[in-house]
KOLTOR-84071 format. One record per residue (C-alpha): residue in one letter; x, y, z. Coordinates in pm, whole numbers, padded with zeros to 5 digits, always signed. Example, Ala and Ser with C-alpha at 12.3 -4.5 7.8 and 13.67 -1.06 7.14 Angstrom:
2
a+01230-00450+00780;s+01367-00106+00714;
This chain:
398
x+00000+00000+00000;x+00151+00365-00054;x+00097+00661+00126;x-00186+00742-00024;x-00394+00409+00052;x-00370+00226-00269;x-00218-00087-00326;x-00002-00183-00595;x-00167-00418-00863;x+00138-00670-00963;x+00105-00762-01309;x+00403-00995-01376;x+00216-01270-01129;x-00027-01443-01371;x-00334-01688-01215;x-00363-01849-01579;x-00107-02010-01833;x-00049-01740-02134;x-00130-01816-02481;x+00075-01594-02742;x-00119-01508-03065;x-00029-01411-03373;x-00280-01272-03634;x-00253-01271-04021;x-00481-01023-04124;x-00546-00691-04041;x-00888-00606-04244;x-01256-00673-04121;x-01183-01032-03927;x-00854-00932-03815;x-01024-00669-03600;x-01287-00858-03536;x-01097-01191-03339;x-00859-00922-03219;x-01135-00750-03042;x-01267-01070-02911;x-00952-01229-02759;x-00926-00882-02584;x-01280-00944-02435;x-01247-01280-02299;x-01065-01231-02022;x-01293-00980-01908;x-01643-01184-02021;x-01586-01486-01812;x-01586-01621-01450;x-01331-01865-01491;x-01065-01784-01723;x-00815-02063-01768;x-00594-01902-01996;x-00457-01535-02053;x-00433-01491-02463;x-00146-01239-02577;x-00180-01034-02872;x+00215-01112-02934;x+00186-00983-03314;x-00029-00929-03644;x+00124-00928-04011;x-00013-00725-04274;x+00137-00637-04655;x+00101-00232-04574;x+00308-00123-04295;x+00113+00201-04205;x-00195-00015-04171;x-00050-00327-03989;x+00100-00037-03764;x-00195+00130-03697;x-00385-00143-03610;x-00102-00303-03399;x-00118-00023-03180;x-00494+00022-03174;x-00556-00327-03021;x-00240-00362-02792;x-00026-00611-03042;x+00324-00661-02914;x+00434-00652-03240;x+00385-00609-03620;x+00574-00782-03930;x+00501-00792-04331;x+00582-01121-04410;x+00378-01403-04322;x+00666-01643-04294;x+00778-01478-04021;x+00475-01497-03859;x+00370-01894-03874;x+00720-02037-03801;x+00805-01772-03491;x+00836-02043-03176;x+00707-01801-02947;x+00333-01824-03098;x+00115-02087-02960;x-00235-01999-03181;x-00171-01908-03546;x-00483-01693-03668;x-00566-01684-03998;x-00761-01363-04111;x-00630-01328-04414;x-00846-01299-04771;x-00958-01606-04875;x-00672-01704-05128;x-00422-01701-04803;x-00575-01906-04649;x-00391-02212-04760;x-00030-02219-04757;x-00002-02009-04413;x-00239-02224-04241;x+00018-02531-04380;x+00319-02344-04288;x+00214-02308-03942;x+00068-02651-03880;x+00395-02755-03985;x+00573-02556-03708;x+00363-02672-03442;x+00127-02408-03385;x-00257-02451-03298;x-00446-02233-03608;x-00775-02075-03618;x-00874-02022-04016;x-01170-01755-04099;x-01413-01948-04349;x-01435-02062-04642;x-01164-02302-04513;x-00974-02222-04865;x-01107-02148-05223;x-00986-02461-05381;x-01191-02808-05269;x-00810-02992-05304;x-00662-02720-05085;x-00914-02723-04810;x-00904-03167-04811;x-00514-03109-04783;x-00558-02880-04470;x-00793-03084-04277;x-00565-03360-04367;x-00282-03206-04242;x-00445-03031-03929;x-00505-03461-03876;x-00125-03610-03958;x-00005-03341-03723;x-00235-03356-03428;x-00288-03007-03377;x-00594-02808-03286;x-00757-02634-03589;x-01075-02439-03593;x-01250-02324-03900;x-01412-01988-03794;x-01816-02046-03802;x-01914-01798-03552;x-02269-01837-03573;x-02229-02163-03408;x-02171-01982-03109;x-02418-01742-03056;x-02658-01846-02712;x-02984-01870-02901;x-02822-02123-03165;x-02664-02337-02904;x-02997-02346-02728;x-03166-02460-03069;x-02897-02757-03083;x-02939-02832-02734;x-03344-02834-02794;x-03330-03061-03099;x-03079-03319-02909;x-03299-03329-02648;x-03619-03463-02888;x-03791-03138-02811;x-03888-03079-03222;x-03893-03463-03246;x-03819-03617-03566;x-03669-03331-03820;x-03860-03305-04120;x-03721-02947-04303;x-03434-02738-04239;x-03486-02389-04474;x-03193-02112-04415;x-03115-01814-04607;x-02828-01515-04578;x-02934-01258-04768;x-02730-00884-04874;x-02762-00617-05089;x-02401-00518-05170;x-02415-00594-05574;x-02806-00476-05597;x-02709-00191-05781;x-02605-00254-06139;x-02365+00022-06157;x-02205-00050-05832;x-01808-00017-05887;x-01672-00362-05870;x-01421-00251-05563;x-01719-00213-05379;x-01922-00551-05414;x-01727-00762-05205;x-01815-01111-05404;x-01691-00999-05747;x-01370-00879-05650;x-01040-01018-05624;x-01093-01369-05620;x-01472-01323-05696;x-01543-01597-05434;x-01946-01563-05474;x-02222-01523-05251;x-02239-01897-05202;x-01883-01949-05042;x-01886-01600-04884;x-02216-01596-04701;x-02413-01938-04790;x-02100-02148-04642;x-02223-02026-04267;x-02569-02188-04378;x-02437-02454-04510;x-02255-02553-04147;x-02520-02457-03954;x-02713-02708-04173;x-02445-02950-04054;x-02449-02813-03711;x-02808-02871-03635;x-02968-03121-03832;x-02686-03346-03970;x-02475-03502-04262;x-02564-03370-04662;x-02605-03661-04889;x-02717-03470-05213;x-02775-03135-05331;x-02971-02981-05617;x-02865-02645-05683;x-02893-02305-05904;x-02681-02021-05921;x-02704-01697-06103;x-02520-01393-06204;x-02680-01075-06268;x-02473-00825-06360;x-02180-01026-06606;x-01978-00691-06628;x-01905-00385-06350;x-01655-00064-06431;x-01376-00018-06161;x-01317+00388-06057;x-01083+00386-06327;x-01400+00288-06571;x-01229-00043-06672;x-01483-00303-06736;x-01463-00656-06552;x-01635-00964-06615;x-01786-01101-06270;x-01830-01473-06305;x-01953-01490-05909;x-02228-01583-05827;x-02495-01312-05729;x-02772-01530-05603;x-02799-01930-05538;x-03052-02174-05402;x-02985-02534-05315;x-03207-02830-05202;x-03039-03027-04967;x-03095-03362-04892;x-02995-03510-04546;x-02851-03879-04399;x-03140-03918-04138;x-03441-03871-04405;x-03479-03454-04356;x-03483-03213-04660;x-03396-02819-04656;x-03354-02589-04847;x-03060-02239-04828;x-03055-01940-05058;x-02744-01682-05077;x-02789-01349-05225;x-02597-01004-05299;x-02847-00858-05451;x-03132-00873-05235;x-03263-00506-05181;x-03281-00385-04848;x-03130-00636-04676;x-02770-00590-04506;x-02687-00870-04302;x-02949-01098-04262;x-02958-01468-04183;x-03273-01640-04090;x-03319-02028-04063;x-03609-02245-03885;x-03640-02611-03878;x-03987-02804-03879;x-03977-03163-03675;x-04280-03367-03554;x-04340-03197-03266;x-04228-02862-03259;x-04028-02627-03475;x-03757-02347-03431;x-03710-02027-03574;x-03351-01791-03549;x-03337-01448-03723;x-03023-01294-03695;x-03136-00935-03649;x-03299-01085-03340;x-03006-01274-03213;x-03066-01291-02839;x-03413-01446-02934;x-03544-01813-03035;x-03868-01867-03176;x-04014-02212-03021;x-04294-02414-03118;x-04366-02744-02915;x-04717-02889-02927;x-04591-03057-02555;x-04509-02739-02435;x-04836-02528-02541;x-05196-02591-02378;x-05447-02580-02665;x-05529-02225-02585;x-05196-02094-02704;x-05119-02286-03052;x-04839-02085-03152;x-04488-01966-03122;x-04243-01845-02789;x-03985-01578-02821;x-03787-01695-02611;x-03509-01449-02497;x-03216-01632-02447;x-02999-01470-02157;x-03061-01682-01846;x-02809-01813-01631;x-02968-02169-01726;x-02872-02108-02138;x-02578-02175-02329;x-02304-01877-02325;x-02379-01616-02085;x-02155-01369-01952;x-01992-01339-01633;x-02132-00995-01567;x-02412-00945-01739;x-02786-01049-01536;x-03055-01190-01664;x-03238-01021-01972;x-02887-00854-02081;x-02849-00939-02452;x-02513-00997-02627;x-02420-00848-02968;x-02294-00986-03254;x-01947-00962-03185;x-01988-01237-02888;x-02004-01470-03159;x-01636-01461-03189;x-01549-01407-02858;x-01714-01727-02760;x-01609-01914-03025;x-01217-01785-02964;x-01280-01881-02625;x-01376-02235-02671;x-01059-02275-02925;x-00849-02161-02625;x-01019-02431-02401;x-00964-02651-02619;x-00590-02548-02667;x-00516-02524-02305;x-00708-02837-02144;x-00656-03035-02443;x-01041-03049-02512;x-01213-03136-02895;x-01293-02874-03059;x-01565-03095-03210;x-01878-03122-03190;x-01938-02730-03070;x-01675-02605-03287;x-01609-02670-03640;x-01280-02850-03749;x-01078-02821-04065;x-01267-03122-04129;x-01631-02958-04070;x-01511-02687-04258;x-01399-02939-04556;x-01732-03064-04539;x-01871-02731-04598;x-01647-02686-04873;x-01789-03077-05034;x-02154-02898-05056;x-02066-02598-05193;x-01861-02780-05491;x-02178-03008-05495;x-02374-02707-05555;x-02155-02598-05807;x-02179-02898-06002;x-02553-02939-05994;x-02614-02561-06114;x-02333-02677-06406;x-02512-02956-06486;x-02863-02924-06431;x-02898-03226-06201;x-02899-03366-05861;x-02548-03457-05721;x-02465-03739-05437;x-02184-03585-05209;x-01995-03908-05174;x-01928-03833-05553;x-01759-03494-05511;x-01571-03509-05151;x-01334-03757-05003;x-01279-03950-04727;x-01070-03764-04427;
């Protein structure tokens, strides 16, 4: 205590192991996770680990810089090299665009460190097979980023349908739905799915539908699927045209192993809409409804739960002490945002880093997120074709 009655706080004594991360990626996601590890300490109870922000590599140094020194990294460096094979980083985390996501995820499974990939796991099907393949010769823990898995109200929909609540699953019907290529004269810069790597509405947003698919009502066996582009040319600022050969729009009929059928739409051009996901799920005996604009609530239907005088559905707000992910601090009726999604899912990864925990079945694997990748290359076939495709004829065996 000092002579004014405070007492020192001593920082070098730690009550929980350290876990040094490094971060490739300093754009949208790489702000995103890097805000989330920063909240976990602080969102939870029990914290059995202390993650370090140790350093994030970027190609432009004034940016990597700037952002270094916005969140509290240690460090900054340009070359992702550097970054995977430094032995001082425990969780490699892989925000980078979608065409890095390969061969730095490789490099660092290779040197031993645990890695955390945003999704699409890669944009090549043989690329994303070889990194769940690897992420299994090597025996480290891998995570492909599917936030959505971990937000309370979708948890509590998993935990509802496990417990026989909605009975035997009939239909699963999901859609994700944007307008950032709606306008026909949009610059191409500025509609994120026809630039660069023009990975398509499909992989970009219909891949989270696709796992939750996976995450709540099973194994794909066949799709049936239709995709469409729009606008087949956009200017740049410069006025230079550019073909777009991503897909603006697709819808899909999926079939499932245990006799259910659904049914996901993607879209970039849907007017009005900014960010919205909605899926519900129709069993025997009750049915579910999530809307991501409304993520703290779950629509439930059970005909055991309701009397005959109310036939209909329960918004359930789901922020009890008694549901999946709450927050340390926050009391009952408090909702969480949509960053929490990360933070929760970052937070299981390092549970499952530092007590040597699956990261299966709550989290999604390289090998979940190959799976994704299977359907989506399904998809792509069928709309090629014009026919139904079996998945056991596109993916392999891990």
């Amino acid at each position: 205590m000092n002579q004014n009655g405070f007492y020192q706080v001593d920082y070098s004594i730690s009550d929980f192991p350290e876990v040094k991360i490094g971060t490739l990626g300093y754009g949208f996601m790489g702000q995103v996770h890097s805000n989330a590890f920063i909240k976990i300490p602080f969102s939870f109870s029990n914290p059995f680990s202390h993650p370090v922000l140790l350093a994030i590599c970027g190609r432009n140094q004034k940016k990597v810089e700037h952002i270094a020194r916005r969140f509290g990294y240690k460090e900054y460096c340009l070359d992702w090299q550097l970054l995977a094979k430094d032995p001082r980083i425990d969780i490699f985390d892989n925000c980078a665009p979608d065409d890095w996501h390969y061969l730095p995820s490789i490099v660092a499974m290779e040197n031993g460190k645990h890695v955390i990939c945003e999704k699409p796991l890669s944009i090549k099907l043989d690329e994303a097979f070889q990194m769940a393949q690897k992420a299994q010769e090597i025996g480290v823990k891998t995570m492909c980023c599917y936030n959505y898995r971990f937000l309370p109200a979708v948890q509590f929909a998993r935990r509802l349908i496990e417990q026989g609540i909605l009975g035997i699953i009939y239909q699963f019907r999901a859609k994700y739905l944007q307008q950032a290529g709606h306008n026909p004269f949009e610059l191409v810069e500025k509609v994120w799915y026809a630039h660069g790597t023009q990975s398509g509405t499909l992989m970009g947003i219909g891949s989270h539908i696709i796992d939750m698919a996976y995450f709540l009502v099973g194994e794909i066996t066949a799709v049936c699927g239709l995709k469409k582009t729009y606008n087949q040319i956009r200017k740049d600022s410069s006025g230079k045209a550019h073909p777009i050969s991503a897909d603006e729009c697709t819808i899909a009929i999926l079939e499932f192993k245990n006799g259910a059928v659904g049914t996901i739409e993607s879209s970039g051009v849907s007017t009005g809409r900014k960010n919205y996901q909605g899926w519900e799920i129709n069993g025997s005996k009750g049915s579910i409804v999530f809307d991501l604009e409304d993520l703290n609530h779950l629509q439930v239907y059970s005909t055991d739960a309701n009397s005959p005088k109310i036939l209909g559905f329960s918004n359930v707000l789901v922020t009890d002490a008694e549901h999946p992910l709450q927050i340390n601090y926050l009391p009952s009726g408090h909702n969480q945002g949509w960053e929490y999604g990360h933070v929760h899912a970052l937070h299981h990864f390092l549970d499952c880093v530092v007590n040597d925990k699956p990261v299966e079945p709550l989290g999604a694997s390289f090998q979940d997120g190959y799976r994704v990748q299977v359907v989506i290359e399904a998809i792509n076939q069928s709309s090629a074709k014009g026919k139904r495709v079996k998945i056991k004829e596109v993916g392999q065996d891990i």
